[in-house]
C-alpha positions in Angstrom: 0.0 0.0 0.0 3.1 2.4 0.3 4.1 1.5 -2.9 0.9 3.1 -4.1 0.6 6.4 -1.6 4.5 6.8 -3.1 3.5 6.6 -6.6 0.9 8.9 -6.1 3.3 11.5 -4.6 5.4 11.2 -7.5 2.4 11.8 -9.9 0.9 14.3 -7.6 4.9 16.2 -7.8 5.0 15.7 -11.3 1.9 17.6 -11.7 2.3 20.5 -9.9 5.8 20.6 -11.3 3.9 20.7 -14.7 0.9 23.1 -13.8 4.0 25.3 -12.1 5.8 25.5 -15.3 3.0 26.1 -17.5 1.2 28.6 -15.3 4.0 30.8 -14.8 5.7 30.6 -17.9 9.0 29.1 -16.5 12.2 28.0 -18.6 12.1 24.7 -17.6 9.9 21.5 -18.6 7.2 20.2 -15.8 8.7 17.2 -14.5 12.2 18.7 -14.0 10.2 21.6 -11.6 8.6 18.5 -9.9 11.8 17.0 -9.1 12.6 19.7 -7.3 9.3 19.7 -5.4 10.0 16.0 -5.0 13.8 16.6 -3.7 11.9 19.5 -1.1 9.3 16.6 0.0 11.5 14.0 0.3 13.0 15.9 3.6 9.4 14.7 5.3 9.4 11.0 6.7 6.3 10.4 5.8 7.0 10.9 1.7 10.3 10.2 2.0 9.2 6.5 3.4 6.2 6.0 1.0 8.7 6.9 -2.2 11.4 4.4 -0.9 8.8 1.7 -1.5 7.5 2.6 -4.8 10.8 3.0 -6.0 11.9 -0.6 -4.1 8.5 -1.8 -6.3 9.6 -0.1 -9.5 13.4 -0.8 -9.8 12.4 -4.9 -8.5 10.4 -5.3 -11.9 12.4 -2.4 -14.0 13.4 -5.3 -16.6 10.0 -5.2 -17.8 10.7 -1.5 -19.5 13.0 -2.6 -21.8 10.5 -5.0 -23.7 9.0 -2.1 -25.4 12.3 -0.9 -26.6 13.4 -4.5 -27.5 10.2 -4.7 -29.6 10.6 -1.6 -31.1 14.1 -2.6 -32.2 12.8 -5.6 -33.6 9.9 -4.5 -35.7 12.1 -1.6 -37.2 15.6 -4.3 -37.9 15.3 -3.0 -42.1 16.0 0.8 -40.6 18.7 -0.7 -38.2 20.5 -2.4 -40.9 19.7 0.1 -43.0 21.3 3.0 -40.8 23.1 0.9 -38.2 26.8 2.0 -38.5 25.4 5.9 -38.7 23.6 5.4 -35.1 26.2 3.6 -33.8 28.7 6.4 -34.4 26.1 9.3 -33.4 26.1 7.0 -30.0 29.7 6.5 -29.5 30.3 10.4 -30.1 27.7 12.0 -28.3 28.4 10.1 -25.3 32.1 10.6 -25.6 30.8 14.7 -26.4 28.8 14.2 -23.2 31.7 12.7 -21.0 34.2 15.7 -22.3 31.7 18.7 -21.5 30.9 16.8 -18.0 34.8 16.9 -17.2 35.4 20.5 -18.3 32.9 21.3 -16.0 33.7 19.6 -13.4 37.2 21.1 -13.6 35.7 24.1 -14.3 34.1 23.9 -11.2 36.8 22.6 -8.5 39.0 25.2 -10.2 36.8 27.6 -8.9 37.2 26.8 -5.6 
């Protein structure tokens, strides 16, 4: 039953986060202003204890959302071979684009100290 009470904070979060960013015209998308309400509520026990379990629940059976995907992949294998080598490079350098800007920052950042 705490799994439930927790997933409901997270959709209840989510929403405000969305109605928050929508209503007054904020910069950022819905659910990234209801992770901050959710990192604000998680300092209360009582949230704090109810998302622990929905989260136990959710990463126990998180194996189950990659089906989707793996049926996705599978339905669309003409496009893969197709354009395989041209996503596989697109991976391999935005995640090695990704991994550079992250360390610049982060030496960015202890510089600054």
């Amino acid at each position: 039953m705490n799994g439930l009470r927790g997933f409901a904070w997270l959709l209840a979060l989510q929403s405000c986060g969305e109605l928050l960013a929508h209503g007054l015209h904020l910069p950022f998308p819905g659910p990234v202003v209801g992770m901050v309400l959710l990192l604000a509520a998680l300092n209360f026990a009582i949230v704090r204890e109810q998302v622990a379990a929905c989260a136990e629940f959710l990463l126990a059976h998180l194996s189950l959302l990659f089906v989707p995907v793996g049926v996705g992949v599978m339905t669309h294998l003409g496009l893969l071979s197709a354009h395989g080598w041209r996503i596989l490079l697109v991976i391999v350098l935005s995640t090695w684009i990704g991994l550079a800007v992250t360390a610049l920052v982060l030496r960015a950042s202890w510089r600054g100290r």
